[in-house]
C-alpha positions, 0 to 999 in steps of 0.5 A, spaced: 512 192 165 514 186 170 511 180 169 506 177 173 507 171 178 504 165 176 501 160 181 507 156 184 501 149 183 501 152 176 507 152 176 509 145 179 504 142 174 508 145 168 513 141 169 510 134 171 516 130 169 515 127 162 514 120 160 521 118 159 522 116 152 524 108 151 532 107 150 534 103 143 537 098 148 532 093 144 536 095 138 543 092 141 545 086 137 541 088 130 545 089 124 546 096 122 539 097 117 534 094 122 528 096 122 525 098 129 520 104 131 523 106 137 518 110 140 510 110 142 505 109 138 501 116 136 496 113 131 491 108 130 494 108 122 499 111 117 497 118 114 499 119 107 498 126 105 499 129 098 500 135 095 502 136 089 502 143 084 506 148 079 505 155 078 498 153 075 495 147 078 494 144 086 492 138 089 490 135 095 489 129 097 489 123 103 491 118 099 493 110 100 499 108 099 498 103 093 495 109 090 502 113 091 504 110 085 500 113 080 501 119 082 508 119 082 507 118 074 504 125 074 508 129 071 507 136 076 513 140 078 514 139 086 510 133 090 510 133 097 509 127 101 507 127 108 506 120 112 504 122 119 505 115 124 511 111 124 509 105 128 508 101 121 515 099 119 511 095 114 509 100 111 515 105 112 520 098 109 515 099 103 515 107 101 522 106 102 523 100 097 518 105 093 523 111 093 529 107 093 531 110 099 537 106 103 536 102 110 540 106 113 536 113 112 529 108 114 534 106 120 534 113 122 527 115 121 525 110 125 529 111 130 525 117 134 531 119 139 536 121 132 541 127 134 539 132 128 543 130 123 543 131 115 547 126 109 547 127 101 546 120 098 547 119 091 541 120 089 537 124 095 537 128 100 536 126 108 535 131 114 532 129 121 530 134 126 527 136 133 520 139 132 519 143 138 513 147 140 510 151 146 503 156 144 504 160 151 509 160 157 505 156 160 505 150 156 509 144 156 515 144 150 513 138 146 518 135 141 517 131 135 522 128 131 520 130 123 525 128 117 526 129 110 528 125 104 529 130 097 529 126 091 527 128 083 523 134 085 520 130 089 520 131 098 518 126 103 516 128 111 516 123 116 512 125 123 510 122 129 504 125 129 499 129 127 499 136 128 505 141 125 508 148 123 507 147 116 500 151 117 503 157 114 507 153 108 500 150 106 497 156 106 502 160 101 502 154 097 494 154 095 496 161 092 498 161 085 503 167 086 506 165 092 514 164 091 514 157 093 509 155 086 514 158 082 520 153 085 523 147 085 522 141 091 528 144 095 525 151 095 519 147 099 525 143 103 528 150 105 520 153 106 519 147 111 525 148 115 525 155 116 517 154 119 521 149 122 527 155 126 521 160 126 518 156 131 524 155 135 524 163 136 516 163 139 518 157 143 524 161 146 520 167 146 515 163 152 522 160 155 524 167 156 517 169 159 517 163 163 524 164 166 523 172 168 516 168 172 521 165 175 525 169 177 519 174 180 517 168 184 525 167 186 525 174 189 518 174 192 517 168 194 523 163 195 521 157 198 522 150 196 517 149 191 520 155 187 527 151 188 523 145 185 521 150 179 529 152 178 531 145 178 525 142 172 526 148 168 534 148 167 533 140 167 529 144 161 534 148 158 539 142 158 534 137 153 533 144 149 541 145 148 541 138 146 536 139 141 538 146 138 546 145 138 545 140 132 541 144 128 548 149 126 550 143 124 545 141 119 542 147 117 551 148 115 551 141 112 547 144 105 552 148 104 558 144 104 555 137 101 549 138 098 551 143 092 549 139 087 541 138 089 540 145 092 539 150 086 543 156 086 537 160 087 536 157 094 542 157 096 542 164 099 536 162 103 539 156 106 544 161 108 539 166 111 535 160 114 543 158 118 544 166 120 537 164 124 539 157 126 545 161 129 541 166 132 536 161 136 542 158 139 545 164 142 538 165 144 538 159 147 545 160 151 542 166 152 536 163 157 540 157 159 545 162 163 538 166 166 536 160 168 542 158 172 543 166 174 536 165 177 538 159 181 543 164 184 538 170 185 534 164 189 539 162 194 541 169 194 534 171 196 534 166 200 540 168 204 538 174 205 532 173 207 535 168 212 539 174 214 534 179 216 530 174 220 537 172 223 538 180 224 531 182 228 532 175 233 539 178 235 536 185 236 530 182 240 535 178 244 541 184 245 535 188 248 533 184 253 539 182 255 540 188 260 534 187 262 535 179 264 541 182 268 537 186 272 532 182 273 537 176 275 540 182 280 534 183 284 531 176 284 538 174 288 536 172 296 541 176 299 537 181 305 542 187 304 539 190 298 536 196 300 531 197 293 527 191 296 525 195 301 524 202 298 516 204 296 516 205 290 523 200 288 519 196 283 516 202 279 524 205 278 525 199 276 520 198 271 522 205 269 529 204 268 528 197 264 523 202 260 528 206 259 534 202 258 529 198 251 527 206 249 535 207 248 537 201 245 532 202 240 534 209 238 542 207 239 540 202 233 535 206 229 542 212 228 546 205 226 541 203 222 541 197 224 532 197 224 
C-alpha cells in the first residue's frame, strides 16, 4: 500500500532547522581534563537515580548525592546509577572523585558533542553514544548523548535530560525471573545498549517511511517547497551517518579491550548486539542513498514535467503557424487578388483554416506526438 502525501506545511515544519548546538571553542586553551558542560542546560537540578538488586531483592529510589554513599556499602549484586542533568560540573567532579573516575573520561561525559567512542581503563569501563529518537515519521529526530562508566558491578549512566529508552530494561528488572536479575553489571550494560541499537531500528523504520512521502511528494508535486524538503532531509541523512558510523566501532571495541571486564557469558551477546549495530549501519546506507535517489527522482520529474508543458506550446504554435500564413497572405494590400472579390472567399478560408488544424491534430495523434 502507497504511502499517503503528507502536507508540504507539515513537512516544512518537520524540518525547521534545529538550534545548532554551542562549539567547544570556549574550551581552547584549557588543559586537557578540564571540566566544562558544553551544551544546554536541560534540568533545574541533577537527578540521581538508583536502582539496585539480585535475583531476590529490588530497589528504587531518588536518592541525593551525599546519601549515594551509604548505598554503595550495600553489599547488592548490581547497582545501577542513572544521573540525568549534566550542567552541574560540581556535582559530576564529585561523583567522579567518588567512583574514582579520571578527569578525562568526566571530560568526555561533559563534553555533549563526543564522537562514540568506548575506553577500558584499569579499573572501569567507558562508553559514550548518541541516543537517537523518533516515535512517528513525523516527528523530528532528537539526539542525546548518554554515557556509561562500569566498574565493580557497579554501572553509572550519564543523560542530558529526562526521557530515555530504558523503559523496557526497567521493566524486566522489577521481574524476579527476568535474565537481567540473574546477572552481573555487564549484562545491565549490554541490556542498555541493545535498547540503545534497538531504538535505532524504530528510528530507521520512520526515516524510511518519511523518504517514501517524499519521493511521493517528488513525483506528484515537484515544486520548490519539495525541493526544500529533499535538501533538509539529506542534510538529516549526513548528521545521522556521523551518528551511527561510530557505533561499529565501539560496539566492536568490548571485544577487542574489554575481555577482562565483560564475563564470558555476555560476550556472545555483545557480538549479536554488534551483528545488529551492523545491520543499522547498512540500513542507514540503505536510506541515505534513497535520499539522494529522491533528489534525482525530483529533477527528473521536474524535467520531465517541464518537457511535456514545452511539448503542448510547440504543438499549439506548430498548428498555427499554417494559419498565420494564410492569414498574413490575405491581409497583403495588393488589388490583384482574385479571392478578396469572391462571395463566399472568407467562409473558404475559414473552412480550409478548419481543415488544415483537423489535419495536423490527426497527423499528430498517429505519431503520438498528443
Amino acid at each position: 500500500m502507497s504511502p499517503q502525501t503528507p502536507n508540504l506545511k507539515a513537512v516544512q515544519k518537520l524540518f525547521k532547522p534545529k538550534k545548532k548546538k554551542r562549539k567547544s571553542t570556549h574550551k581552547i586553551g584549557l588543559p586537557p581534563g578540564a571540566l566544562v558542560f558544553t551544551g544546554d542546560k536541560k534540568l533545574d537540578e541533577v537527578e540521581i537515580n538508583l536502582i539496585t538488586y539480585d535475583e531476590v531483592d529490588f530497589y528504587e529510589e531518588t536518592i541525593q548525592l551525599d546519601k549515594l554513599r551509604e548505598h554503595l556499602k550495600l553489599k547488592k549484586k548490581v547497582l545501577w546509577i542513572d544521573i540525568i542533568g549534566l550542567h552541574d560540573v560540581a556535582i559530576l567532579e564529585k561523583i567522579g572523585v567518588l567512583f574514582g573516575i579520571h578527569k578525562l573520561t568526566l571530560e568526555d561525559i561533559l563534553n555533549v558533542n563526543q564522537r562514540p567512542k568506548m575506553e577500558a581503563f584499569e579499573d572501569y569501563l567507558f562508553a559514550a553514544m548518541k541516543m537517537i529518537q523518533c516515535p512517528t515519521p513525523e516527528s523530528p529526530i532528537d539526539d542525546e548523548q548518554i554515557s556509561f562508566v562500569l566498574k565493580d558491578g557497579i554501572l553509572l549512566t550519564f543523560q542530558e535530560k529526562k526521557g530515555d529508552v530504558f523503559n523496557f530494561v526497567r521493566s524486566r528488572l522489577t521481574d524476579p525471573k527476568r535474565t537481567v536479575r540473574q546477572r552481573k553489571a555487564d549484562y545491565l550494560l549490554y541490556s542498555l545498549l541493545d535498547a540503545v541499537i534497538d531504538n535505532y531500528f524504530i528510528v530507521m523504520e520512520n526515516v524510511g517511511e518519511r523518504i517514501e512521502n517524499l519521493e511521493s511528494q517528488a513525483m506528484t508535486s515537484p515544486g520548490s517547497e519539495t525541493l526544500s524538503a529533499l535538501y533538509l532531509q539529506r542534510r538529516e541523512m549526513m548528521d545521522l551517518r556521523r551518528t551511527v558510523y561510530p557505533l561499529r566501532e565501539v560496539i566492536g571495541s568490548f571485544d577487542k579491550y574489554a575481555d577482562d571486564k565483560i564475563s564470558p557469558e555476555t560476550r556472545p551477546f555483545i557480538r549479536d548486539l554488534y551483528e545488529n549495530t551492523i545491520q543499522v549501519i547498512e540500513t542507514m546506507e540503505v536510506f541515505r542513498d534513497m535520499s539522494s535517489g529522491v533528489l534525482d527522482l525530483y529533477m527528473n520529474s521536474l524535467s520531465n514535467r517541464m518537457n511535456n508543458i514545452m511539448k503542448v506550446l510547440t504543438v499549439i504554435s506548430t498548428i498555427f503557424i499554417p494559419l498565420s500564413f494564410v492569414a498574413g497572405v490575405y491581409g497583403m494590400n495588393f488589388d490583384n487578388m482574385p479571392e478578396l472579390h469572391w462571395k463566399y472567399g472568407y467562409f473558404y478560408v475559414i473552412g480550409g483554416m478548419g481543415l488544415a488544424i483537423v489535419g495536423m491534430l490527426v497527423f499528430f495523434r498517429r505519431k503520438d506526438w498528443i
